[in-house]
N, C-alpha and C positions, 0 to 999 in steps of 0.2 A: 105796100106800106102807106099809111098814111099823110099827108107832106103838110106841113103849115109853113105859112110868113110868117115871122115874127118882126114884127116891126116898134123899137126900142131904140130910145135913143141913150136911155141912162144906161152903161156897159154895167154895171155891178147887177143889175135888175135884169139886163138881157142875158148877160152869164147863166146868171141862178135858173132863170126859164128856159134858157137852151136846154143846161145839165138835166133840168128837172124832163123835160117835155120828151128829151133824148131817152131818159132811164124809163120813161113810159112804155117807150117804143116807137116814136115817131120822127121821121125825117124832117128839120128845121133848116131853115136858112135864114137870117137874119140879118135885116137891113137897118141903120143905123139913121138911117133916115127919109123922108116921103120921097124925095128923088130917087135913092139907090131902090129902095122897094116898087117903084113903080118900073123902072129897067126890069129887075128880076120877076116881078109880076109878067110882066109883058116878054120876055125870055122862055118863063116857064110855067109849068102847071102845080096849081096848089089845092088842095084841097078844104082850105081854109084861111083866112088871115087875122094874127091878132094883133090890131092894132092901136098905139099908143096915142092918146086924145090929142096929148103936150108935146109936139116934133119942134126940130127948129128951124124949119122951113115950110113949114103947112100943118094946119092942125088935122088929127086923122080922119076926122067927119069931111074934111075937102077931098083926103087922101081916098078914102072909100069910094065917093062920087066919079073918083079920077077911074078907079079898078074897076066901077061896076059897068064903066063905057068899053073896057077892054073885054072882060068876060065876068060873065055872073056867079062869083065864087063867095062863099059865105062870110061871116067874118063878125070878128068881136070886137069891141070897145075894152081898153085895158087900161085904165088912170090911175095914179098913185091917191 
């Protein structure tokens, strides 16, 4: 199965793309912010991460730089 990070800070947006991403067929875990994703990154194996530009504690272009030093996993930019 496919695995993604979803990384979402606003819960009504990370809901909808969990539900959404799940009815696809893909395993998510969702981190609610660049601290908790970067634990779970570092935890586990993903096959991709999408992440949110606007955290509140790092913006995701810092957060990217942070993953891409742990392993080199692909990954999207996702902004309202």
């Amino acid at each position: 199965m496919f695995s993604l990070l979803l990384v979402e800070d606003d819960s009504s947006l990370g809901e909808v793309l969990t539900a959404r991403l799940k009815q696809e067929g893909y395993e998510v875990t969702w981190a609610r912010s660049a601290s908790e994703a970067h634990s779970l990154f570092r935890a586990g194996s993903f096959d991709l991460s999408i992440l949110d530009v606007g955290l509140p504690d790092e913006d995701g272009f810092q957060l990217a730089a942070r993953l891409l030093r742990v392993r080199k996993t692909p990954f999207l930019f996702l902004t309202a």
